[in-house]
MARTIMI-708979 format. One line per field, with one value per residue (C-alpha): residue in one letter; x, y, z. Coordinates in nm, 3 decimals, decimal comma, m for minus. Example, Ala and Ser with C-alpha at 12.3 -4.5 7.8 and 13.67 -1.06 7.14 Angstrom:
residu <- (a;s) .
u <- (1,230;1,367) .
v <- (m0,450;m0,106) .
w <- (0,780;0,714) .
***
This chain:
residu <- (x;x;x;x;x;x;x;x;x;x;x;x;x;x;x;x;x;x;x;x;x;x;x;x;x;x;x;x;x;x;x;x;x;x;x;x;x;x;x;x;x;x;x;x;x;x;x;x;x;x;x;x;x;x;x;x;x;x;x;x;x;x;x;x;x;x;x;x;x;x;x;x;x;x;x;x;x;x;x;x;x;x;x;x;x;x;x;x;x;x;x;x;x;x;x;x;x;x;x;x;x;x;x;x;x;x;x;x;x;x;x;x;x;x;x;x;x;x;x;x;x;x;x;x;x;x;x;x;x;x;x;x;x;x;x;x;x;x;x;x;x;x;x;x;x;x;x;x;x;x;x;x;x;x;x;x;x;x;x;x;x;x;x;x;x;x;x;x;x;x;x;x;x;x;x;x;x;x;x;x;x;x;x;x;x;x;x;x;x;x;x;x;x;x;x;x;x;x;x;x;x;x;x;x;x;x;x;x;x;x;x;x;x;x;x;x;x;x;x;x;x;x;x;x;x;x;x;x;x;x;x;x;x;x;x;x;x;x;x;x;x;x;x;x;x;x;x;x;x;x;x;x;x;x;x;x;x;x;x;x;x;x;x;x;x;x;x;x;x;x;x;x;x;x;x;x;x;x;x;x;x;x;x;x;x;x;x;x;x;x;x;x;x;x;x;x;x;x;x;x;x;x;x;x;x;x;x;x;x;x;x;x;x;x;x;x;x;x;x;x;x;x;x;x;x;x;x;x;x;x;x;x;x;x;x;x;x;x;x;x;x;x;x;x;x;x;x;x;x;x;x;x;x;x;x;x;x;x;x;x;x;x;x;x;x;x;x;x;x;x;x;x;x;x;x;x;x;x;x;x;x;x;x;x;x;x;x;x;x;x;x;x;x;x;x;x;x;x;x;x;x;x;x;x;x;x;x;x;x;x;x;x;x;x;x;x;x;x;x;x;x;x;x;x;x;x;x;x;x;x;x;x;x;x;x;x;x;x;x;x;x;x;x;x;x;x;x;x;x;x;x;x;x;x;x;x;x;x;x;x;x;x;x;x;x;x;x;x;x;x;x;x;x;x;x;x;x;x;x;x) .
u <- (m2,656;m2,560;m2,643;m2,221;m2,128;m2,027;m2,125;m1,700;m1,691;m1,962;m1,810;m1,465;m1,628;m1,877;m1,547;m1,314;m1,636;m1,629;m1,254;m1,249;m1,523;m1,328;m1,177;m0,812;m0,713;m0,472;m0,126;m0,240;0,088;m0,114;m0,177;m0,006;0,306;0,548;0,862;0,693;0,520;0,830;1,068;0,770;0,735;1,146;1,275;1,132;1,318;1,605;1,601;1,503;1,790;2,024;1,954;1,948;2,338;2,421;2,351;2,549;2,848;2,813;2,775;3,119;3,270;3,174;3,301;3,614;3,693;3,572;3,682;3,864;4,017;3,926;3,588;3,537;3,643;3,433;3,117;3,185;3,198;2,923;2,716;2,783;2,651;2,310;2,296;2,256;1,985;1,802;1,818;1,515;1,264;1,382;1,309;0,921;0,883;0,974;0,680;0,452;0,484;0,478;0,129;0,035;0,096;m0,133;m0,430;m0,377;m0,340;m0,694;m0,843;m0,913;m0,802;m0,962;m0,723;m0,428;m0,475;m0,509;m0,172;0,025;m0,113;m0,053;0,333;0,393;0,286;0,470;0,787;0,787;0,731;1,053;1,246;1,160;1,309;1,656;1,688;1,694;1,905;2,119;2,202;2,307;2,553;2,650;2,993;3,053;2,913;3,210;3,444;3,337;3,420;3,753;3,733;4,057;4,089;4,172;3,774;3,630;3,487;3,337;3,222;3,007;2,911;2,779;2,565;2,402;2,253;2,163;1,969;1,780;1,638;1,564;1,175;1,150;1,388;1,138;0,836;0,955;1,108;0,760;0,556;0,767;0,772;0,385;0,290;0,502;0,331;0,012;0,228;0,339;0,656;0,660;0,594;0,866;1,091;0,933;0,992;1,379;1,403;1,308;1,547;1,823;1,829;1,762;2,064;2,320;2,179;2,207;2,491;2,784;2,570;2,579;2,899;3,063;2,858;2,680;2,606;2,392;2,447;2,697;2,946;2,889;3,142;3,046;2,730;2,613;2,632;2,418;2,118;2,125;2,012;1,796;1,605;1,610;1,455;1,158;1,078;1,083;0,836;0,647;0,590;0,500;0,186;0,109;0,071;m0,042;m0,378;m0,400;m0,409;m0,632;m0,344;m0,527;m0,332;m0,400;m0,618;m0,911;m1,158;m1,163;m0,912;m0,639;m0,739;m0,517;m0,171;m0,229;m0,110;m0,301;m0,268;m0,365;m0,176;0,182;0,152;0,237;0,463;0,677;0,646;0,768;1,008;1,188;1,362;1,401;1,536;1,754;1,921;1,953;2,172;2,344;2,426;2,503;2,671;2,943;2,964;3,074;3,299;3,500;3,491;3,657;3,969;3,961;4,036;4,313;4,499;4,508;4,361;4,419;4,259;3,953;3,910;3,961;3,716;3,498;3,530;3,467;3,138;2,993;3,080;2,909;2,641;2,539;2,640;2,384;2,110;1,968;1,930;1,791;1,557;1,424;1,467;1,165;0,998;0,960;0,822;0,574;0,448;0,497;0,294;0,004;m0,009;0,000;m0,331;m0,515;m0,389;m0,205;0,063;0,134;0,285;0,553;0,803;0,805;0,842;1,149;1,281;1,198;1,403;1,673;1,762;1,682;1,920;2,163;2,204;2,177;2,456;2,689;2,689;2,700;2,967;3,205;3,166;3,289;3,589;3,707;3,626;3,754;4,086;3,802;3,553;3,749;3,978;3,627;3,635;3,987;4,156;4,399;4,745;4,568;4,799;4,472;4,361;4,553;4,442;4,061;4,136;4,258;3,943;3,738;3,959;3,929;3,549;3,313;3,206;3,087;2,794;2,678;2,665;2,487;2,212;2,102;2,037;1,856;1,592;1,521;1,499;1,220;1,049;1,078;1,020;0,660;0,628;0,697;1,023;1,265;1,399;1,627;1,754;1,871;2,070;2,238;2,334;2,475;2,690;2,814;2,925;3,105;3,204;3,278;3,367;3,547;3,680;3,866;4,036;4,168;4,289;4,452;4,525;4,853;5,020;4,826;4,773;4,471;4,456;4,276;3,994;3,922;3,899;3,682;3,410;3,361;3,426;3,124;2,907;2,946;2,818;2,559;2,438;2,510;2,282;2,006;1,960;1,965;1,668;1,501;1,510;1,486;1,274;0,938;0,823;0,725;0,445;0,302;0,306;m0,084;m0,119;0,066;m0,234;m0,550;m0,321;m0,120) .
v <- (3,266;2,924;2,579;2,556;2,896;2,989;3,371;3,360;3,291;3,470;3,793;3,738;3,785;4,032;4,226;4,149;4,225;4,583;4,679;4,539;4,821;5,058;5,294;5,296;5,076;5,163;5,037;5,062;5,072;5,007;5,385;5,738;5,840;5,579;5,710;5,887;5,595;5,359;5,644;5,681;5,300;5,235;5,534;5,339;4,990;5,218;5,336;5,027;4,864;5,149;5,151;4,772;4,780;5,038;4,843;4,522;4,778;4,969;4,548;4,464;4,815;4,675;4,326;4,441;4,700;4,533;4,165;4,159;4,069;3,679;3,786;4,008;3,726;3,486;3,678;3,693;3,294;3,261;3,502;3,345;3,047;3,238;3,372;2,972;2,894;3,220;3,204;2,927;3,056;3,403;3,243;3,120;3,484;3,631;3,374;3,482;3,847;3,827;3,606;3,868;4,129;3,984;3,929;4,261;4,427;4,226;4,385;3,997;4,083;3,744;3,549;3,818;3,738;3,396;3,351;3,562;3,342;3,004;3,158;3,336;3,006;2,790;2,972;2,994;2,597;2,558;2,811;2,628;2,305;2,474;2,681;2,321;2,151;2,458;2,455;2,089;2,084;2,482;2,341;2,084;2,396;2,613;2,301;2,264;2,650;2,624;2,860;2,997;2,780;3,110;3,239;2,896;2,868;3,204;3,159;2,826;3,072;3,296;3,108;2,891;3,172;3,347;2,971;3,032;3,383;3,259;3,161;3,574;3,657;3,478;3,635;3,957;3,882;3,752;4,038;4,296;4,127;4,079;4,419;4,581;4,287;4,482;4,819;4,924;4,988;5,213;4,977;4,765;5,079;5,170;4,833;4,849;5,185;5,018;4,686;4,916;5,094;4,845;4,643;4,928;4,978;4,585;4,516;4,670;4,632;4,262;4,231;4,459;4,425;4,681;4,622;4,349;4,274;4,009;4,086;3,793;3,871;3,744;3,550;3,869;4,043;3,769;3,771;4,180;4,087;3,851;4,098;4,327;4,166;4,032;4,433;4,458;4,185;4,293;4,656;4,544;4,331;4,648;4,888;4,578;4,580;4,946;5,066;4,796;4,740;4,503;4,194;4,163;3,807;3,792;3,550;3,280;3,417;3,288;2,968;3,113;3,054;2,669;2,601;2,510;2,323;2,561;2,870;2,628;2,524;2,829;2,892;2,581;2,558;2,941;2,942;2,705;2,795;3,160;3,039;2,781;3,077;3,255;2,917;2,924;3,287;3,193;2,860;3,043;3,318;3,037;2,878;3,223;3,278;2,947;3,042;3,391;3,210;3,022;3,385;3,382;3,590;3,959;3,875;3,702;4,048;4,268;4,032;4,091;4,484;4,477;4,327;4,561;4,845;4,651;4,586;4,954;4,910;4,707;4,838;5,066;4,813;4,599;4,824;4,952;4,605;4,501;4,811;4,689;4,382;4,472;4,684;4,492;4,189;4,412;4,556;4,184;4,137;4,435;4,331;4,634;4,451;4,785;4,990;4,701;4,820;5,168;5,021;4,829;5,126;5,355;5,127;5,088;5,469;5,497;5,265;5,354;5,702;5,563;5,287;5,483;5,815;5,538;5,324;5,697;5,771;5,425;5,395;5,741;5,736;5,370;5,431;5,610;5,400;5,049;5,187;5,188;4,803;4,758;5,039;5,248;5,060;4,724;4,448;4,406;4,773;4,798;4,472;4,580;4,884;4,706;4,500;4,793;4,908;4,593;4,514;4,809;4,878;4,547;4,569;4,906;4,637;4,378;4,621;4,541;4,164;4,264;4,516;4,293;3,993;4,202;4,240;3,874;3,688;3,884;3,683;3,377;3,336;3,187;2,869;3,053;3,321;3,026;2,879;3,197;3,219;2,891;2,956;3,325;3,200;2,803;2,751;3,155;3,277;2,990;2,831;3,188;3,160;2,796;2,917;3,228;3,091;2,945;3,250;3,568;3,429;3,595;3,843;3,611;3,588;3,939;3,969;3,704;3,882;4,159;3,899;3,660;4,041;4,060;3,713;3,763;4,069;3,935;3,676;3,793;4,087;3,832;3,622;3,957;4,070;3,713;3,523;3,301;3,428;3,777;3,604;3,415;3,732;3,750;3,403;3,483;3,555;3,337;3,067;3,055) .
w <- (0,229;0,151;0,383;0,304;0,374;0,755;0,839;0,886;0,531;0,417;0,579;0,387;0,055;0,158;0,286;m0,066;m0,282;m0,124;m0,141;m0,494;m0,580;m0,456;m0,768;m0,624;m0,333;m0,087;m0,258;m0,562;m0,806;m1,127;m1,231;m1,206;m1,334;m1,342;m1,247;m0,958;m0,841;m0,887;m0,654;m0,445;m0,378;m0,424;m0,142;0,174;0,098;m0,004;0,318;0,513;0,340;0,407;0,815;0,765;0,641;0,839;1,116;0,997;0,929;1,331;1,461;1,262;1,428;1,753;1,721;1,545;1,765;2,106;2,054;1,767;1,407;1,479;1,601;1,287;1,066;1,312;1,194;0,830;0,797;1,020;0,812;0,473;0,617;0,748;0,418;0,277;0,549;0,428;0,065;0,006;0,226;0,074;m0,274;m0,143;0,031;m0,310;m0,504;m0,216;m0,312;m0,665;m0,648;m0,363;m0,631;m0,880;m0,666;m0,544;m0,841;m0,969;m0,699;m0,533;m0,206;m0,048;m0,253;m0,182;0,206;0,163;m0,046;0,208;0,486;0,325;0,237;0,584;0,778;0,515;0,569;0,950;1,008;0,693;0,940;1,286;1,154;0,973;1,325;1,482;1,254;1,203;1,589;1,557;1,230;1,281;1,409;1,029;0,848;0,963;0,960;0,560;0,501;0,618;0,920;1,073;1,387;1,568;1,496;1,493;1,817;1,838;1,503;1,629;1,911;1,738;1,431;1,725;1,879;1,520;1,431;1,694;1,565;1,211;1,292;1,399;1,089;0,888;0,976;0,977;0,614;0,476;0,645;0,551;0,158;0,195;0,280;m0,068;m0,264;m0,171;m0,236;0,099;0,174;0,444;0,691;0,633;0,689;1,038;1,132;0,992;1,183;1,556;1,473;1,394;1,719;1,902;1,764;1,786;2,139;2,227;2,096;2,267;2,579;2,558;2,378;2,672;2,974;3,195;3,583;3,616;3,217;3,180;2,949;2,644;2,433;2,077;2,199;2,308;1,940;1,839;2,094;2,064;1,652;1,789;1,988;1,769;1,522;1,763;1,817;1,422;1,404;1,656;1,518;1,175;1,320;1,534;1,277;1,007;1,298;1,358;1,013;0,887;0,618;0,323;0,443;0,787;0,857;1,112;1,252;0,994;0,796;1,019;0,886;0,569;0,795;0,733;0,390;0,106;m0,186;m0,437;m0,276;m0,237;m0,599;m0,701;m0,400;m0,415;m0,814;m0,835;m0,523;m0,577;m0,875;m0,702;m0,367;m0,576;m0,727;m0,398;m0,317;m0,594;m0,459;m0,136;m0,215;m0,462;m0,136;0,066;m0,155;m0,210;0,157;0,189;m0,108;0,094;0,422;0,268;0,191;0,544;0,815;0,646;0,327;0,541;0,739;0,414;0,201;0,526;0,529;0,173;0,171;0,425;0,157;m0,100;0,117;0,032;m0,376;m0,360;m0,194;m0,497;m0,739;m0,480;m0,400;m0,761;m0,839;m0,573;m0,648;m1,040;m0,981;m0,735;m0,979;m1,259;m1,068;m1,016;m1,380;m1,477;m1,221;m1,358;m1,767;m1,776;m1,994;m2,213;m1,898;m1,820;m2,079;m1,926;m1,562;m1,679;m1,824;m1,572;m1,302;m1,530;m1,575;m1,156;m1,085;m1,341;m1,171;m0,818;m0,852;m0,994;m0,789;m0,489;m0,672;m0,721;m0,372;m0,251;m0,461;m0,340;m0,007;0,030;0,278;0,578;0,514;0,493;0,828;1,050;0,998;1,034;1,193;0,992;1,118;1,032;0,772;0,556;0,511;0,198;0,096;0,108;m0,034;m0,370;m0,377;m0,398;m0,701;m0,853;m0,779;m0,737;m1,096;m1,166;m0,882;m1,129;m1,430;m1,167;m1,121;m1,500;m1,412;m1,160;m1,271;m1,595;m1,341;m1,135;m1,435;m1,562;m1,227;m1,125;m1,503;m1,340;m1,567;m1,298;m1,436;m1,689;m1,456;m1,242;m1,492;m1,595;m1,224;m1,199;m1,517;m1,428;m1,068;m1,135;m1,418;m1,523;m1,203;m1,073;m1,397;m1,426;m1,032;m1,123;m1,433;m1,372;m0,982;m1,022;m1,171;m1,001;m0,675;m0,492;m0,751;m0,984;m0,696;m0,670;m1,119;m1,093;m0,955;m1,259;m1,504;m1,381;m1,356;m1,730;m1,868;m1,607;m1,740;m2,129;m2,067;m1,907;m2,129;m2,419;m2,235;m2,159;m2,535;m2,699;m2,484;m2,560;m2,205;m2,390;m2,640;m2,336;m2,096;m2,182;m2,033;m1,665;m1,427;m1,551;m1,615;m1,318) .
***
């Protein structure tokens, strides 16, 4: 052993030497049939994301039902703002798990941990300081979006307490996309499974009251998510520990949790782009949910209603979308360049059939489902219900974007994908309200949304077909 080596570092290597001998590591998503593998690896965050909405959609019940249209339409703004504090540290999570990928897939499980650790503790200081400044602006942020002045106080009410929870949001986000960068994602859903019933528990509990329980009205929604996601959190470093998952950091290896130069190059130079699009994303919700709340109330509770149904339109193509580039990422690790093609494919035909059995079943089914949110005598039931004609299909065309994105971002191609973003949702999506505005009223918003879907879509498949990144794919991993 080296006069420069401690026995703490000496044991690291011994350690990632061994499991990189090993034939087939644990997560392993770099052999085996394809389509299996992808399903295999896809049906957990399927689930997880399915309890996940579920639970948003049972916490809207509850605060519609117990409190209230206002409180309902409280909760949207205040989540489309969330959504904005989320969406860069989602973009460095997503860097963290596509370099996570690589390593893994090289079989250099040392530099695997040590990437997940620089990104994980990265992430959670970035989160400390937005919950801070989040709980000191919260009430200009809602003043900005235009909030009905009936909803605005609980609103503020209710995104203070949620700024509090985003350090625990955060490191349950960058565990749970840590642990499918090394190809697990059944922990992530265990760990879904305990917030969920925790939340549904909390919530009317603390919204309500219960003996000594002080009924908290709104507030109370908010600290039972809060909670909820601690016990997530909390489970996913239990069973990260007790199963001796790969990414799990001991001794010296805790070190990794300070950040590193090397580790946020890639991070920062990678995430950014990513979590800039996830703005972009976030920034054009807002601004709709700002023309929605000048339709007035109705509209703001039926755009509101909507969203928790395509919550779940979603959800497939979210999750085959993840599931692709985790395995692409670790096919690009072990130069397994040759199998990409057929993971792109295989995700596009899964979540072809996926979306649109889902997308069927929400269009007719829309009257019972969009009446749990707003009660069947409710003024904007019909209005949701037209949405849903008007919008649905275009999340099925969505899901295209997204698997060929999975494929190009474990590349590292995120600067174009931005752009494409940025056009599809201002100048397309919002060019065509102004336009069309004046003479169709709020019917121009809703068409707006299938027409941005398909220059989305036309664009990235051109990029995905066209683009220099396929000549340089070679490059990706020894380069990076």
């Amino acid at each position: 052993m080296s006069d420069n080596v401690t026995p703490e570092e000496q044991f690291i290597a011994d350690e990632a030497i061994t499991e990189a001998e090993s034939p087939r590591m644990q997560g392993d998503l770099t052999s085996g049939p394809i389509m299996k593998t992808l399903i295999a690896f896809s049906i957990p965050m399927l689930i997880g994301n399915l309890i996940q909405t579920l639970n948003g959609s049972i916490n809207a019940i509850w605060v519609g039902r117990l409190i209230g249209e206002n409180a309902l339409a409280a909760t949207t703004n205040a989540n489309g703002v969330m959504f904005l504090m989320f969406a860069l540290i989602f973009g460095f999570g997503t860097a963290t798990t596509v370099r996570v990928g690589q390593h893994f897939g090289a079989r250099n499980v040392l530099e695997a941990r040590r990437t997940f650790g620089s990104g994980l503790g990265f992430c959670v200081m970035m989160s400390a300081a937005i919950a801070v400044l989040g709980w000191i602006f919260s009430p200009g942020l809602l003043h900005l979006l235009a909030t009905p002045e009936g909803s605005e106080a609980m609103a503020n009410t209710y995104l203070r307490v949620i700024f509090i929870s985003i350090p625990f949001g955060t490191a349950n986000m960058m565990l749970g996309m840590g642990l499918r960068g090394a190809g697990d994602s059944k922990s992530p859903m265990y760990a879904m499974v305990l917030t969920v019933v925790l939340d549904i528990v909390l919530n009317p509990l603390l919204i309500v009251g219960l003996g000594p329980i002080p009924a908290l009205g709104i507030a109370g929604s908010a600290i039972a998510s809060a909670l909820a996601g601690l016990g997530g959190v909390l489970l996913l470093l239990f069973n990260l520990y007790r199963k001796d998952l790969p990414l799990r950091l001991r001794g010296a290896e805790f070190g990794f949790l300070i950040p590193r130069s090397a580790e946020l190059k890639y991070i920062l130079g990678k995430g950014m782009p990513m979590g800039a699009q996830m703005l972009l994303v976030s920034s054009a919700q807002i601004v709709i949910i700002g023309l929605v709340n000048r339709e007035g109330v109705d509209s703001t509770a039926a755009y509101g209603a909507s969203m928790q149904l395509w919550n779940y339109l979603q959800m497939p193509a979210f999750a085959i979308a993840t599931g692709v580039s985790a395995m692409v990422a670790q096919n690009i690790g072990a130069g397994n360049h040759d199998r990409v093609a057929a993971v792109t494919s295989a995700g596009m035909w899964a979540n072809a059939a996926m979306t649109g059995v889902l997308a069927v079943l929400v269009v007719g089914f829309s009257h019972p489902l969009l009446a749990l949110f707003l009660g069947e005598n409710s003024p904007a039931l019909p209005i949701a219900q037209h949405i849903q004609y008007v919008v649905t299909w275009s999340f099925v065309v969505m899901g295209v974007s997204m698997i060929l994105g999975g494929t190009m971002r474990a590349y590292g191609v995120v600067v174009w994908p931005m752009i494409f973003m940025a056009i599809s949702f201002y100048p397309v999506r919002l060019g065509f309200y102004f336009i069309f505005h004046p003479t169709y009223g709020a019917e121009a918003l809703w068409w707006a949304f299938p027409v941005a879907s398909m220059v989305s879509v036309a664009l990235t498949v051109g990029l995905y077909l066209r683009g220099s990144w396929r000549d340089k794919r070679h490059e990706v991993y020894s380069a990076a």
